[in-house]
N, C-alpha and C positions, 0 to 999 in steps of 0.2 A: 383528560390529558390535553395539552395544547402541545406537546414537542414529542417529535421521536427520534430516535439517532437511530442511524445503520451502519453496523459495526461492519468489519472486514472487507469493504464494499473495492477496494483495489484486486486486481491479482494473485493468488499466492497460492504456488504449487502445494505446499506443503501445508493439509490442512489444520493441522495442528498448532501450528503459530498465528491462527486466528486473525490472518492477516497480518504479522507483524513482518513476515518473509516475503515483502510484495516483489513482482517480479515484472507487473505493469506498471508504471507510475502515471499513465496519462489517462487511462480509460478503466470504467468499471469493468467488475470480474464478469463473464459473460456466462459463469456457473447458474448464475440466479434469475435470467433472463437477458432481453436485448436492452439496448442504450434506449431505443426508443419504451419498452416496457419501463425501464427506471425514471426517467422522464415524464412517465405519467404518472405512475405513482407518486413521485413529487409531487406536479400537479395538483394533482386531488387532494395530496396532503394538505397545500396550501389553502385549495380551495375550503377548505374547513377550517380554515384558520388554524393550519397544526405546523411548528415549525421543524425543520427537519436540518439534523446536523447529520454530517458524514463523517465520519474516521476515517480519514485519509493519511494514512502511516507514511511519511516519506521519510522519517529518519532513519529508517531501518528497513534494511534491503536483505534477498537471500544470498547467501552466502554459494549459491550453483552458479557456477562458469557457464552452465547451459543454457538456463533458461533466465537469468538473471544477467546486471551491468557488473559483476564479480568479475576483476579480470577482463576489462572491456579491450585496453587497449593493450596488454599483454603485463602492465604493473597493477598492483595491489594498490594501488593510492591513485588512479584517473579519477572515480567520483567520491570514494572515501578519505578520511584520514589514514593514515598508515597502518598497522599493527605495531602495539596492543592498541592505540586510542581507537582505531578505526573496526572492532571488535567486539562484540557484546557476548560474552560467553556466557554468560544467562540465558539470551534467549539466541543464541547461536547462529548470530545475524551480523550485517556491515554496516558500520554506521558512516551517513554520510559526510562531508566538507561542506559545511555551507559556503564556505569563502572563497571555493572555488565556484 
C-alpha cells in the first residue's frame, strides 16, 4: 500500500455518524489519542513513503445545541443555510453556508 486515510478523525459525539456529526471542527478527536500521538503517526506514515488522507467532514455538523455550533447565536441559520436546505435528514445533521 502507499496511502492510507483516516476516517472520522474530527470530533463527534454521536458515534454512530461516523464522524459525519462533528462537533470539533478544528482539532482532531482526542478519543484515539493526543495531537501530538497523530502527528507521529503521520510522520512515520510519510517516512515510508505512505500518503495519508484525512476525512475532514465540514459540511455536516451535529444537530445538539450542546455540544455543537447548532443554534450558536440563538437562530438556525448563523453557520448553516436555513431549514429545509440547511438539513440532511438522512443523516440527521446541519449543513453548513459556505458563503457565509
Amino acid at each position: 500500500y502507499n496511502c492510507i486515510q483516516l476516517m472520522a478523525i474530527m470530533e463527534h459525539a454521536y458515534y454512530a455518524s461516523f464522524g459525519y456529526q462533528i462537533t470539533s471542527f478544528f482539532a482532531a478527536s482526542s478519543r484515539y489519542g493526543t495531537p501530538d500521538e497523530l502527528k507521529e503517526l503521520i510522520d512515520v506514515a510519510h517516512s515510508m513513503g505512505i500518503v495519508v488522507l484525512l476525512d475532514v467532514v465540514h459540511s455536516h455538523a451535529s444537530k445538539n445545541t450542546e455540544d455543537g455550533l447548532n443554534g450558536f447565536d440563538g437562530s438556525d441559520s448563523c453557520f448553516f443555510h436555513s431549514p429545509p436546505r440547511g438539513e440532511h435528514s438522512l443523516w440527521d445533521s446541519r449543513l453548513f453556508n459556505y458563503a457565509r
